[in-house]
gemmi code that builds the backbone of each chain (N, CA, C; Angstrom):
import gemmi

chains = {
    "A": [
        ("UNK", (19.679, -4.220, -10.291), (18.965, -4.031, -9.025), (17.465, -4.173, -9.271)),
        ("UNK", (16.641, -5.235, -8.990), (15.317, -5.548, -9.501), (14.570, -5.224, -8.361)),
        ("UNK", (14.704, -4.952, -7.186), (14.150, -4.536, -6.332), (13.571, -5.373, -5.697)),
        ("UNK", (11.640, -5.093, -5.461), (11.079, -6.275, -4.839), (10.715, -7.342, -6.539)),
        ("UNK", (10.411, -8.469, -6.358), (10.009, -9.333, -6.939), (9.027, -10.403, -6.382)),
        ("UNK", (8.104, -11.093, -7.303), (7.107, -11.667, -6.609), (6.838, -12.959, -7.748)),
        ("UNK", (6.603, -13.801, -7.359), (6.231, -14.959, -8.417), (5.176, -15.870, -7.967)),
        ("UNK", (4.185, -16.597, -8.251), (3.893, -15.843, -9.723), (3.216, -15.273, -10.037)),
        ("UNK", (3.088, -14.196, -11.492), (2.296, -12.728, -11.296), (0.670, -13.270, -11.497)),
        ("UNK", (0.480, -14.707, -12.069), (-1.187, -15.250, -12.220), (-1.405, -16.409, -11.849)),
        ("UNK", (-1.911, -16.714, -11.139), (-2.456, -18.257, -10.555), (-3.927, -18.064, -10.455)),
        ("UNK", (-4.534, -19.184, -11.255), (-5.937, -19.350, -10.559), (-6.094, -21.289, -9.931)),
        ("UNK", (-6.707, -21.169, -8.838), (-6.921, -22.284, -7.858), (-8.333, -22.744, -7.863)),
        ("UNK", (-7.920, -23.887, -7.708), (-9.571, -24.310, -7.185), (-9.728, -24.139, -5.445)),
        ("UNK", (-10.677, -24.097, -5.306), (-11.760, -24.304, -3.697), (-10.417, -25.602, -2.886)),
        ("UNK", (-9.799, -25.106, -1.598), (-9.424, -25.940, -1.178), (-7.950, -26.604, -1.561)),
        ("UNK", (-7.525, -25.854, -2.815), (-5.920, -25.989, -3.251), (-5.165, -24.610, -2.094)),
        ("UNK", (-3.510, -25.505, -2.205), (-2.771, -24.643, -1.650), (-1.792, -24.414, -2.754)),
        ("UNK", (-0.952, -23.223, -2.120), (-0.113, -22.644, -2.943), (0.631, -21.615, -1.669)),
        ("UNK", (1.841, -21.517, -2.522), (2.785, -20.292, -1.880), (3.229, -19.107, -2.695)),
        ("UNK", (3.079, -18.383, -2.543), (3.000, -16.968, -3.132), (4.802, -16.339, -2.506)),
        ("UNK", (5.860, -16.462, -3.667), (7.344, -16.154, -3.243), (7.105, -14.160, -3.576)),
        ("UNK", (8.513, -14.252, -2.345), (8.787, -12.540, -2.546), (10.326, -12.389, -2.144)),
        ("UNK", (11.045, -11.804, -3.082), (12.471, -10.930, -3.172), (13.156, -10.114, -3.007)),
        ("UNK", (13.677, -9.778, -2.063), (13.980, -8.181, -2.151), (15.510, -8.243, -2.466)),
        ("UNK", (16.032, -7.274, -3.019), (17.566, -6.915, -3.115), (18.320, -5.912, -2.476)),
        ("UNK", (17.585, -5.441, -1.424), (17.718, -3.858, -1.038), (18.364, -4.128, 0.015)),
        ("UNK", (18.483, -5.230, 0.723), (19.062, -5.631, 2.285), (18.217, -4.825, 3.374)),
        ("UNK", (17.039, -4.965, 3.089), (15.938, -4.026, 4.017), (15.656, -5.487, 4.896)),
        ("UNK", (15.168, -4.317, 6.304), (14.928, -5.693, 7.697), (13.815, -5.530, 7.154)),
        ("UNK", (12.918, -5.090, 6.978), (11.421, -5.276, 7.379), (10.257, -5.786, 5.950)),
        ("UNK", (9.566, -6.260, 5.559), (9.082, -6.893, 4.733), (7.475, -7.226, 5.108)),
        ("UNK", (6.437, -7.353, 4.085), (4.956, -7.166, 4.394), (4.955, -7.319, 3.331)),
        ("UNK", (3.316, -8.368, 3.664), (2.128, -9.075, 2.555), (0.978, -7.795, 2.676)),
        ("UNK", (0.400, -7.786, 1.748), (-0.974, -6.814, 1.385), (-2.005, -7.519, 0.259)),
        ("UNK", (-3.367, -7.604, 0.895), (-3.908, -8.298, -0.445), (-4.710, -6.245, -0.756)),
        ("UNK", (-5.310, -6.747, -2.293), (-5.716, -5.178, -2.553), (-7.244, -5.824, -3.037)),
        ("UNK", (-8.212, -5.493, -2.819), (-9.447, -5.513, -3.206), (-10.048, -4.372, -3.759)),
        ("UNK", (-10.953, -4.476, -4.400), (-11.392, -3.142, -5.120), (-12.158, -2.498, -4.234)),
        ("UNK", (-12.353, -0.919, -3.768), (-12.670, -0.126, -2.962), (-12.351, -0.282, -1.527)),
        ("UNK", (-10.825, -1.255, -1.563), (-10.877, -1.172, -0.018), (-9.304, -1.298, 0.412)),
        ("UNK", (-8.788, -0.829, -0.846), (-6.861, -0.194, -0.178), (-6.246, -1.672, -0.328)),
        ("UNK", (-4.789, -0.964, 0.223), (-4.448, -2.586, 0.467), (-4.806, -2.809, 2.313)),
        ("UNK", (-4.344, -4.006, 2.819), (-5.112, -4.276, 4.026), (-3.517, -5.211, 4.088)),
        ("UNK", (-3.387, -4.803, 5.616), (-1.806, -6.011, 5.797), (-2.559, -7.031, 6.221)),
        ("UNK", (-1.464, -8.289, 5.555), (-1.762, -9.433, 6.057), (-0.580, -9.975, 7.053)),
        ("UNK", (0.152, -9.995, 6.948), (1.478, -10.748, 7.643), (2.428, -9.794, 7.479)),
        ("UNK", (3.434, -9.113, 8.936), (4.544, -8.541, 8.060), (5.790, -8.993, 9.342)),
        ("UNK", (6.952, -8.738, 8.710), (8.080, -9.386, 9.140), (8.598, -8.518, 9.444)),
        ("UNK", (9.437, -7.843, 10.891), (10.182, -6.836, 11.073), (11.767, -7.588, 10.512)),
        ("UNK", (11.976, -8.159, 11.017), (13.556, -8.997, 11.055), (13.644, -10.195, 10.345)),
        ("UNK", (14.843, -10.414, 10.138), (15.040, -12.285, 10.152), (14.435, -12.915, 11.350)),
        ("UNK", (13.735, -14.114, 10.938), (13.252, -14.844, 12.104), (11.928, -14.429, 12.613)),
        ("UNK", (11.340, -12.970, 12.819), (9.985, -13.045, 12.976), (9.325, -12.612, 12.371)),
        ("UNK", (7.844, -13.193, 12.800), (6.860, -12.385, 11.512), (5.789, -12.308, 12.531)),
        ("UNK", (4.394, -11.738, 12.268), (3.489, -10.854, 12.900), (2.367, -10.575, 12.280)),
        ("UNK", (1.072, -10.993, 13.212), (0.269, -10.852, 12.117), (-0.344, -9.413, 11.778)),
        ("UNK", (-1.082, -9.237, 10.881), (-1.580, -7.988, 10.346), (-2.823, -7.834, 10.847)),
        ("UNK", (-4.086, -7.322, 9.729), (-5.077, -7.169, 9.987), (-6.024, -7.995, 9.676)),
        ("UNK", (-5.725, -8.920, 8.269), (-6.325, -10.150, 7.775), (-5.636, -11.163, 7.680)),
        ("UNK", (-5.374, -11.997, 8.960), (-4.142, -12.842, 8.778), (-4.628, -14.369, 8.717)),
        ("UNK", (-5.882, -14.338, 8.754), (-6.985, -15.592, 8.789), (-6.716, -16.016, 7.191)),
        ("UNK", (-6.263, -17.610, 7.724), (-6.268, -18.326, 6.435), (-5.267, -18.138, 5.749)),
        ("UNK", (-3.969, -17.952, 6.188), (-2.923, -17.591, 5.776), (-1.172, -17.508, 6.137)),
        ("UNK", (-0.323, -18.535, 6.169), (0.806, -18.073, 6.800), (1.942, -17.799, 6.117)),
        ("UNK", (2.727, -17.218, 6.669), (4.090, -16.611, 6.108), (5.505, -17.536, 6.664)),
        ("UNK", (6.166, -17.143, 5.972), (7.776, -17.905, 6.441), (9.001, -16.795, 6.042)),
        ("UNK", (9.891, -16.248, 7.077), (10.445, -15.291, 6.504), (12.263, -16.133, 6.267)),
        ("UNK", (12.440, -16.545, 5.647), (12.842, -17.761, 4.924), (14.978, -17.308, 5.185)),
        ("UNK", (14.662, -15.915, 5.147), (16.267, -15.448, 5.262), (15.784, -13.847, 5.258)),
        ("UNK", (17.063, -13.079, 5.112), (16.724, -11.362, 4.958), (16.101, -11.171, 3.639)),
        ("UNK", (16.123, -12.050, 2.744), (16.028, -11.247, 0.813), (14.483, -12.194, 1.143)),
        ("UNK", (14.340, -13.073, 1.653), (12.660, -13.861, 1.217), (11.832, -14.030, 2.240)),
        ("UNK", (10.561, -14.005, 1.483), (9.983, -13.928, 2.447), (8.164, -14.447, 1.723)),
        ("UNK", (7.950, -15.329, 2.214), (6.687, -16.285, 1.846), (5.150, -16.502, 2.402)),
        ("UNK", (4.206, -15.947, 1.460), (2.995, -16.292, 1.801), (2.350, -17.579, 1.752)),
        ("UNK", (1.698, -17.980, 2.136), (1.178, -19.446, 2.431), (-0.605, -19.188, 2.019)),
        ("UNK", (-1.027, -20.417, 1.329), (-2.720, -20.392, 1.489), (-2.961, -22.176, 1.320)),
        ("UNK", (-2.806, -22.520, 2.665), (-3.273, -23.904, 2.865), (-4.082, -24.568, 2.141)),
        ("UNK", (-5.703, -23.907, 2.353), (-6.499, -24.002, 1.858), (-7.672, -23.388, 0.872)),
        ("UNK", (-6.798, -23.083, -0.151), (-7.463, -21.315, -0.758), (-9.391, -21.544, -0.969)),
        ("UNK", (-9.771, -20.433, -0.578), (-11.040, -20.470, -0.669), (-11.702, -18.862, -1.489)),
        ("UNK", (-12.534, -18.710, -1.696), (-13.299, -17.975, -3.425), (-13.036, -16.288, -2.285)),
        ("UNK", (-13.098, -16.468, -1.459), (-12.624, -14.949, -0.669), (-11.619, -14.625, -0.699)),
        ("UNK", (-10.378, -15.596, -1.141), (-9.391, -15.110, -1.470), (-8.711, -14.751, -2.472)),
        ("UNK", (-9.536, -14.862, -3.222), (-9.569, -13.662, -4.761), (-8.849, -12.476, -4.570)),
        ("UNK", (-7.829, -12.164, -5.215), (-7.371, -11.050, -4.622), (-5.851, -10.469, -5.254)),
        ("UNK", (-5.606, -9.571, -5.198), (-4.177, -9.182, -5.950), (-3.282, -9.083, -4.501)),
        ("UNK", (-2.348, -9.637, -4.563), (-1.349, -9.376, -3.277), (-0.335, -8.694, -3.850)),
        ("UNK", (0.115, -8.383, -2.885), (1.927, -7.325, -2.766), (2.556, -7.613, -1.659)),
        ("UNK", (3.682, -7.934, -1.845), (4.997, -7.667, -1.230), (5.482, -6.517, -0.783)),
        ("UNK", (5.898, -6.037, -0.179), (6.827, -5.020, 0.298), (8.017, -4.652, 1.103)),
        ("UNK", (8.868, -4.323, 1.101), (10.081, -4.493, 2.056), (10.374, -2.706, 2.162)),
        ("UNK", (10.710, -2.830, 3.594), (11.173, -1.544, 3.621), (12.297, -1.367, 4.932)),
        ("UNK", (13.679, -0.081, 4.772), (14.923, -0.586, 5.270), (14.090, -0.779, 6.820)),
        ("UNK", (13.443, -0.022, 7.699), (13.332, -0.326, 9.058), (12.268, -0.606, 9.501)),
        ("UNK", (11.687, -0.700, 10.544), (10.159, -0.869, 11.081), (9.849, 0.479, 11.962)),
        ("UNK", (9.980, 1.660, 10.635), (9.350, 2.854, 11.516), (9.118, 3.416, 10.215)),
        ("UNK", (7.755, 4.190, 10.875), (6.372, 4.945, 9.919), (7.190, 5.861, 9.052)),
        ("UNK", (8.276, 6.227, 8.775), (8.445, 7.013, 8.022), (9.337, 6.610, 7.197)),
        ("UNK", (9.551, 5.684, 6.996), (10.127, 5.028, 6.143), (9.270, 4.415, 4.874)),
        ("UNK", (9.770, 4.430, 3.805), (9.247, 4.097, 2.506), (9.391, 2.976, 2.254)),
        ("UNK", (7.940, 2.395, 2.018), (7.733, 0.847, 1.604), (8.046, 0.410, -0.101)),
        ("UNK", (8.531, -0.165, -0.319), (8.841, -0.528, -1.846), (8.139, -1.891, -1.659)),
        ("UNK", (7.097, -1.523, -3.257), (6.410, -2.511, -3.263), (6.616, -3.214, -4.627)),
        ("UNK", (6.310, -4.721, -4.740), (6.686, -5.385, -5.510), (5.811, -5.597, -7.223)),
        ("UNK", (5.065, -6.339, -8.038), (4.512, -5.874, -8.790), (3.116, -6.546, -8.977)),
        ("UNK", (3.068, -7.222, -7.929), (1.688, -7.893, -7.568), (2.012, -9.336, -7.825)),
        ("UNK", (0.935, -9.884, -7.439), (0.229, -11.689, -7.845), (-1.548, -11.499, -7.753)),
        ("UNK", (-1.492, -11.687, -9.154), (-3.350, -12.061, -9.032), (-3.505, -12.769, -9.013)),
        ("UNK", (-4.310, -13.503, -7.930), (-5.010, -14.988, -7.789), (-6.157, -15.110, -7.440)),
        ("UNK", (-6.883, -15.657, -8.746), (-8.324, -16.187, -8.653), (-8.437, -17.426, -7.886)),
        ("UNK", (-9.201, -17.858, -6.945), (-9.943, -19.008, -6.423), (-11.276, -19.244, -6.771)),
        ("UNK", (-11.507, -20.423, -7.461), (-12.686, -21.098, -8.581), (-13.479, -21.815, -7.499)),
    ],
    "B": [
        ("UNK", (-9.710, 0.506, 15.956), (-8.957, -0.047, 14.680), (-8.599, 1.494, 13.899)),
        ("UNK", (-7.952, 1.860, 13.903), (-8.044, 3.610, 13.059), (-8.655, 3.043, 11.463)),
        ("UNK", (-9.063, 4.020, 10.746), (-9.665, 4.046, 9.767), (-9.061, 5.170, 8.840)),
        ("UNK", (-8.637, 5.550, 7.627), (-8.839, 6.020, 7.168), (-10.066, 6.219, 5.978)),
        ("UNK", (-10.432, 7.466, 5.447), (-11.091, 7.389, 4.192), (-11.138, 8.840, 3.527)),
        ("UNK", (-10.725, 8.388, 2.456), (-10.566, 8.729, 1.196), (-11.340, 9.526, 0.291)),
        ("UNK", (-11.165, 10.744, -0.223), (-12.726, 11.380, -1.059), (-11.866, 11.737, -1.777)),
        ("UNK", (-12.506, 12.278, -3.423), (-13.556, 11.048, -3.685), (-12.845, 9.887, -4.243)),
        ("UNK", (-13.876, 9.155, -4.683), (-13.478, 7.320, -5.053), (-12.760, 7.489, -6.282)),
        ("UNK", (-13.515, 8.566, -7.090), (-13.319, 8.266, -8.594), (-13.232, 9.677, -9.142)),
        ("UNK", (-12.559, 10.151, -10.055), (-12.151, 11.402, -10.647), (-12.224, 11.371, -12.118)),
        ("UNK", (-12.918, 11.746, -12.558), (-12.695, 12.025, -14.070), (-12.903, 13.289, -14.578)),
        ("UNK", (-11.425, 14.377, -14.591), (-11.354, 15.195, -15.352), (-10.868, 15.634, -17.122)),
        ("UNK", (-10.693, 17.178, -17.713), (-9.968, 17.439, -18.612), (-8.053, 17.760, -18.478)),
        ("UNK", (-7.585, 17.698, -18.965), (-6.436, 18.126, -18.811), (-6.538, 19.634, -18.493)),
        ("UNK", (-5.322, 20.428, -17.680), (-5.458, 21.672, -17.047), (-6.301, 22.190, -15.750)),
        ("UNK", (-7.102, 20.980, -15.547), (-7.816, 21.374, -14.526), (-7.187, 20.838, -13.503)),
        ("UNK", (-7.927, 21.844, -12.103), (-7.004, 21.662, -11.096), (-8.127, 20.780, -9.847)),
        ("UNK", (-7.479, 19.801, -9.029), (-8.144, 19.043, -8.659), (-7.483, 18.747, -7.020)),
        ("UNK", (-8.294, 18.377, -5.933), (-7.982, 18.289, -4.512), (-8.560, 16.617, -4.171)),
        ("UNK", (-7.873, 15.983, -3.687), (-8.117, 14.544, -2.809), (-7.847, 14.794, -1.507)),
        ("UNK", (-9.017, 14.017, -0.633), (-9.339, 14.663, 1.022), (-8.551, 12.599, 1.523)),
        ("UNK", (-7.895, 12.815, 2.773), (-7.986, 11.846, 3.372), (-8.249, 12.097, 4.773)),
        ("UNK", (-8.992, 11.520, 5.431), (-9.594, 11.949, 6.558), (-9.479, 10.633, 7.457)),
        ("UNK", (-9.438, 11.022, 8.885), (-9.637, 10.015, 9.928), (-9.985, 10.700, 11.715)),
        ("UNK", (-10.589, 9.945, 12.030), (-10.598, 10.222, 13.432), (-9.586, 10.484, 14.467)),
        ("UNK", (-8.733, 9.470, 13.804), (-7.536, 8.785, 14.877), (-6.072, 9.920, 14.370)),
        ("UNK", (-5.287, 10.150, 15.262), (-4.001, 10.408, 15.040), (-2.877, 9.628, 14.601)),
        ("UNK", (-2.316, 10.253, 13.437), (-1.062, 9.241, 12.606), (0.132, 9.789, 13.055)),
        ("UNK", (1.583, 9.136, 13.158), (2.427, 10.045, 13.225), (3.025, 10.019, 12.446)),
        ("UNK", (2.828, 9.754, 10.923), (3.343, 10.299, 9.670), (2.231, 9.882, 8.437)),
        ("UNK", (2.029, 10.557, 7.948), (0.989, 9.998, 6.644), (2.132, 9.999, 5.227)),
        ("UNK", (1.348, 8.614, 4.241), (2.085, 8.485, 3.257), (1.120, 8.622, 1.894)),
        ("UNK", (1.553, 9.702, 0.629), (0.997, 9.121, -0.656), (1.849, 8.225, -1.388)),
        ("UNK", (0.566, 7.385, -1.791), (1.530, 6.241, -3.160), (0.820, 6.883, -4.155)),
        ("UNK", (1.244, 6.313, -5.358), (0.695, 6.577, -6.529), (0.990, 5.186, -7.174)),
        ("UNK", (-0.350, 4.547, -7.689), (-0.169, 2.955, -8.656), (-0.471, 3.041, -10.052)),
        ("UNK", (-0.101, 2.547, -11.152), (-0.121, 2.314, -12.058), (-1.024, 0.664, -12.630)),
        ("UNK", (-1.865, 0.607, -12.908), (-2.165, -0.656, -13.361), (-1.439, -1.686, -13.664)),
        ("UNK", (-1.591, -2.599, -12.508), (-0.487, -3.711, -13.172), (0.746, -3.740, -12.068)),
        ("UNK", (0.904, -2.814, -11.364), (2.125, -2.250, -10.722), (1.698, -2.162, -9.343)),
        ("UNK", (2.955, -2.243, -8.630), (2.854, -1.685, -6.663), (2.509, -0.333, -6.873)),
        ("UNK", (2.157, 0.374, -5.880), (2.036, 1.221, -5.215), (3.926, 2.045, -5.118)),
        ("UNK", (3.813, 3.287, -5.553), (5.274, 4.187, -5.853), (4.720, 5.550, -4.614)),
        ("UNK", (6.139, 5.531, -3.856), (6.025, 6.630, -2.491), (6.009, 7.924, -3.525)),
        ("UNK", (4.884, 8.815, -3.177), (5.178, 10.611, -3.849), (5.801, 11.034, -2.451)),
        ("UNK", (4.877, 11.127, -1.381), (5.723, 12.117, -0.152), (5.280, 11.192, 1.045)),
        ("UNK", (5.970, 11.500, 2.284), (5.773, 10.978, 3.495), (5.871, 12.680, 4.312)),
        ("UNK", (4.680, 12.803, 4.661), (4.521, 14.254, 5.891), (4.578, 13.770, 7.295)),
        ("UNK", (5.182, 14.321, 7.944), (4.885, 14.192, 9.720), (5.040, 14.925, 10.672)),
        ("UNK", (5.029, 16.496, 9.922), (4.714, 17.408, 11.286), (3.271, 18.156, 10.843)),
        ("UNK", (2.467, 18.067, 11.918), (1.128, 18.493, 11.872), (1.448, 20.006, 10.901)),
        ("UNK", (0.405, 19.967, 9.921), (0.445, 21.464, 9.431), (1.611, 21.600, 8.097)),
        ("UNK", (2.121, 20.258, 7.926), (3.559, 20.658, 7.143), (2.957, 20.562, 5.813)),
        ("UNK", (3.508, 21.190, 4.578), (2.962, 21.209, 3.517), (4.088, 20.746, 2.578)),
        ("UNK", (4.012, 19.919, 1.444), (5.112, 19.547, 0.495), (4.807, 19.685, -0.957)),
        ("UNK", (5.887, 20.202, -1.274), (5.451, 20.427, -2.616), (6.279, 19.574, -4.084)),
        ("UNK", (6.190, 18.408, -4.634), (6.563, 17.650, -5.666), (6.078, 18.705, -7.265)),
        ("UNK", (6.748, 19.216, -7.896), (6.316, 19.810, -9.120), (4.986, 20.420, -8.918)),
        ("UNK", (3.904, 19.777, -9.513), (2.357, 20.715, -10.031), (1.661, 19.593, -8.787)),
        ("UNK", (2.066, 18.898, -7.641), (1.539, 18.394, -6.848), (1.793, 18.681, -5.232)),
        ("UNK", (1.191, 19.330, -4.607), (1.178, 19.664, -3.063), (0.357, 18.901, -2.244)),
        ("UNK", (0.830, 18.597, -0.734), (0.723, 17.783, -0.144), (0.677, 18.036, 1.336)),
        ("UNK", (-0.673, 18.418, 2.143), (-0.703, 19.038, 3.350), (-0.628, 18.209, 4.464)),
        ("UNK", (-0.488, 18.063, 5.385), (-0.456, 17.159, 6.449), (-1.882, 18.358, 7.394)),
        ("UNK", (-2.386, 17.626, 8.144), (-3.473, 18.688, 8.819), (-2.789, 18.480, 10.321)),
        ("UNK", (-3.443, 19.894, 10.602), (-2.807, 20.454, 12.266), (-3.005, 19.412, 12.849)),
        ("UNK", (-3.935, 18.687, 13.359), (-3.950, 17.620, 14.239), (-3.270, 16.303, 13.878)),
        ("UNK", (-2.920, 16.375, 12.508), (-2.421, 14.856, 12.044), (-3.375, 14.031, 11.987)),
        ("UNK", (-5.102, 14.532, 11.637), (-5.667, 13.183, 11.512), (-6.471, 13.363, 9.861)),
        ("UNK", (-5.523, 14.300, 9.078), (-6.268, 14.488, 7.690), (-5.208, 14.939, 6.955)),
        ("UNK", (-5.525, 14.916, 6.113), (-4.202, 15.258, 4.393), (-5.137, 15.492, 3.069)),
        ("UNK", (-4.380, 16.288, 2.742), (-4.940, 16.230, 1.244), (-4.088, 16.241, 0.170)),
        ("UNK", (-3.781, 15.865, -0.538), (-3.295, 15.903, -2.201), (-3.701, 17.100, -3.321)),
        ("UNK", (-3.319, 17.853, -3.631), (-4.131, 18.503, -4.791), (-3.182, 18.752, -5.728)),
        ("UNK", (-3.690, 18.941, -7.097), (-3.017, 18.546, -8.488), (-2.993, 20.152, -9.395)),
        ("UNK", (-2.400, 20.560, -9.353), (-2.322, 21.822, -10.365), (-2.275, 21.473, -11.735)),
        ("UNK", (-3.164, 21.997, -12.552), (-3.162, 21.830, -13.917), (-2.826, 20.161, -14.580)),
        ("UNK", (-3.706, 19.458, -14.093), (-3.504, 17.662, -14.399), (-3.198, 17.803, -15.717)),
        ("UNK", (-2.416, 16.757, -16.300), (-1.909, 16.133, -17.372), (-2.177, 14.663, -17.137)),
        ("UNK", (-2.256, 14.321, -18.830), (-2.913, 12.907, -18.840), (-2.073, 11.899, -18.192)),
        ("UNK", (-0.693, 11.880, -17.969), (0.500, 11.072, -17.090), (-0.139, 11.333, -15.482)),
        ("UNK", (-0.901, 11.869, -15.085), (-1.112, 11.856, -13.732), (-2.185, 10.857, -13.528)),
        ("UNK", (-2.730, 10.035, -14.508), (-3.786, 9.363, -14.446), (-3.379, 8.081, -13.583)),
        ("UNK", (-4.259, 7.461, -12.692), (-3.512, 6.707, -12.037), (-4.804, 6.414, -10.848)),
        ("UNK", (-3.836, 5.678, -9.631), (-4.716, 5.136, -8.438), (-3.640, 5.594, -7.633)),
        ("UNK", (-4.279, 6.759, -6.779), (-4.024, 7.656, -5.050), (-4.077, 7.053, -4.147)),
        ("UNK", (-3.220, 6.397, -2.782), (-3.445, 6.141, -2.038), (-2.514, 6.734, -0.914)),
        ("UNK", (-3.221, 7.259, -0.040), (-3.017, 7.732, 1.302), (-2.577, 6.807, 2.448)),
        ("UNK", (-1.636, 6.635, 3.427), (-1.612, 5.819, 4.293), (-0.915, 6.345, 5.490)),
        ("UNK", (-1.702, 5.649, 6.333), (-1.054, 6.541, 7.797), (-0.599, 5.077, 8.731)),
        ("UNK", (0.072, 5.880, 9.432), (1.527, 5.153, 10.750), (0.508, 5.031, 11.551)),
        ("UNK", (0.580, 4.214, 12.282), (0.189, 4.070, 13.404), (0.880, 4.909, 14.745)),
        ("UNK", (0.291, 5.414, 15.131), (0.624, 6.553, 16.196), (1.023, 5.615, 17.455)),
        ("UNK", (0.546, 4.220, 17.946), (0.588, 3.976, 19.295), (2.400, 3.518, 19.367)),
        ("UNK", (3.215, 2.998, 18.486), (4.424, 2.305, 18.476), (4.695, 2.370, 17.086)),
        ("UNK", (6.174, 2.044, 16.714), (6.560, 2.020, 15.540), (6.886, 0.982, 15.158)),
        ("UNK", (5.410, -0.229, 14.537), (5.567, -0.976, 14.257), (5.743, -1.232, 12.821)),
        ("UNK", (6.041, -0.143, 11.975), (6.342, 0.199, 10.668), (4.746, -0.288, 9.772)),
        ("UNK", (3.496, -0.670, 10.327), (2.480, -0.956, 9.997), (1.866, 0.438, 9.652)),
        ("UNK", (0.789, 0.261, 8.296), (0.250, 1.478, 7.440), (-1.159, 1.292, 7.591)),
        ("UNK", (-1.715, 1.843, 7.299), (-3.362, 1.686, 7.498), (-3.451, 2.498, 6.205)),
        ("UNK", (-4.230, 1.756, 4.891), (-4.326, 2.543, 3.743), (-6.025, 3.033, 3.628)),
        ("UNK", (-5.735, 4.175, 2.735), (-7.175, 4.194, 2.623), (-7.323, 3.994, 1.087)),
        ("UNK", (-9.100, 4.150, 0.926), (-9.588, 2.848, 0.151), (-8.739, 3.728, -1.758)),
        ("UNK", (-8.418, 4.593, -1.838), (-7.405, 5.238, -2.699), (-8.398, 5.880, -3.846)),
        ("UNK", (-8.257, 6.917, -4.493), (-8.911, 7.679, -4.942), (-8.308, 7.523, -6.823)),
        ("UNK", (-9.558, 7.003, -7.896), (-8.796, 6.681, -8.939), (-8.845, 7.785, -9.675)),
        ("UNK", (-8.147, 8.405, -10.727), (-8.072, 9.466, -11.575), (-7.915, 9.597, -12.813)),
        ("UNK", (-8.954, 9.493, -13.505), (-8.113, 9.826, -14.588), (-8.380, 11.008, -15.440)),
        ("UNK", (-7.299, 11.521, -16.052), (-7.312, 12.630, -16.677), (-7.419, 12.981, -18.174)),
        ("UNK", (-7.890, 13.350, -19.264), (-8.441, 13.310, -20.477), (-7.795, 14.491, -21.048)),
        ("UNK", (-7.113, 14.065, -22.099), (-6.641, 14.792, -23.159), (-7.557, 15.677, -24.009)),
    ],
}
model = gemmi.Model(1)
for chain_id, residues in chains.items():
    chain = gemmi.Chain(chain_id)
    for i, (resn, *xyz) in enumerate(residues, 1):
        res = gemmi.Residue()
        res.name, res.seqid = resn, gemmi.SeqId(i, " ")
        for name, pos in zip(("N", "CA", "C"), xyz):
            atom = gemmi.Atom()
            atom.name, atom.element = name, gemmi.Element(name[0])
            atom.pos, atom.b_iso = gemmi.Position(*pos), 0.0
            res.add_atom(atom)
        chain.add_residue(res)
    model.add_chain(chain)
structure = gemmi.Structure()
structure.add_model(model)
structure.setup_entities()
């Protein structure tokens, strides 16, 4: 049971490369969420998925899309990566889309943009 | 936009000493969450509170929810160097249950042998 999973854990990009940032879950949880983490400022949602089929944006959803691909995956997008998007992301899935439920989070992706 | 924030940023104690983390906000949550991260690692649930005033207790770690639901605190009885780590607080959004968290900026710790 590996839980969440994320690949891959290091990428660095140049100005203007894209890439997709994969995520796994094994838990058969509906609900699923991107987070980038910056230093002194938490994580911050970017995209999160209640169900199969939709997704929703967060709070920093600029420059960025998701694909929620089936129930276990679920995919970040960076078209055009640019030096602000420096940043450690996380995955998370959790069983429902209510506040008291516990998010399981995955083990990051650091990605530098050059 | 609710806000949380976090006191303080940074902690550096001895082992045995006893230590309090404030999370504070304007806005009303209807459940607040601690994680606890490890370098390198997600964010791991310690407690989820959600009745105003409720208090929880994990081993040498307690966990208040405040009467109004718009503050919490963490405090650590007698730290050990395994408690060293990155705190983060996060609250529900009160208007719907859109399972969305609002974190705050997380309080780092570490503790010295």
């Amino acid at each position: 049971n590996a839980g969440v999973t994320q690949t891959p854990k290091f990428q660095v990009l140049k100005t203007g490369q894209s890439m997709t940032l994969q995520c796994a879950q094994d838990m058969n949880h509906n609900s699923m969420y991107w987070y980038r983490q910056d230093p002194g400022m938490g994580l911050r949602l970017i995209y999160y998925s209640a169900s199969e089929g939709t997704t929703d944006k967060g709070e920093v959803p600029n420059g960025y899309n998701v694909s929620r691909l089936n129930k276990r995956e679920f995919s970040l997008r960076l078209e055009s990566a640019a030096p602000s998007q420096t940043s450690v992301y996380f995955c998370a899935s959790s069983e429902a889309l209510w506040d008291s439920y516990e998010q399981y989070f995955g083990p990051g992706t650091r990605l530098t943009v050059t | 936009t609710q806000l949380l924030e976090q006191s303080p940023q940074f902690l550096s104690i001895q082992e045995g000493e006893n230590l309090t983390v404030y999370c504070n906000s304007s806005s009303v949550f209807s459940s607040l969450q601690w994680y606890r991260q490890e370098p390198g690692e997600g964010p791991v649930l310690l407690v989820t509170v959600v009745t105003g005033g409720e208090v929880k207790k994990l081993k040498r770690l307690t966990f208040q929810f405040g009467d109004a639901r718009k503050d919490s605190s963490l405090h650590i009885t007698a730290a050990q160097p395994g408690d060293t780590g990155l705190y983060l607080c996060a609250g529900a959004q009160s208007s719907s249950n859109t399972g969305k968290l609002i974190f705050g900026q997380g309080t780092t710790l570490q503790v010295k042998p």
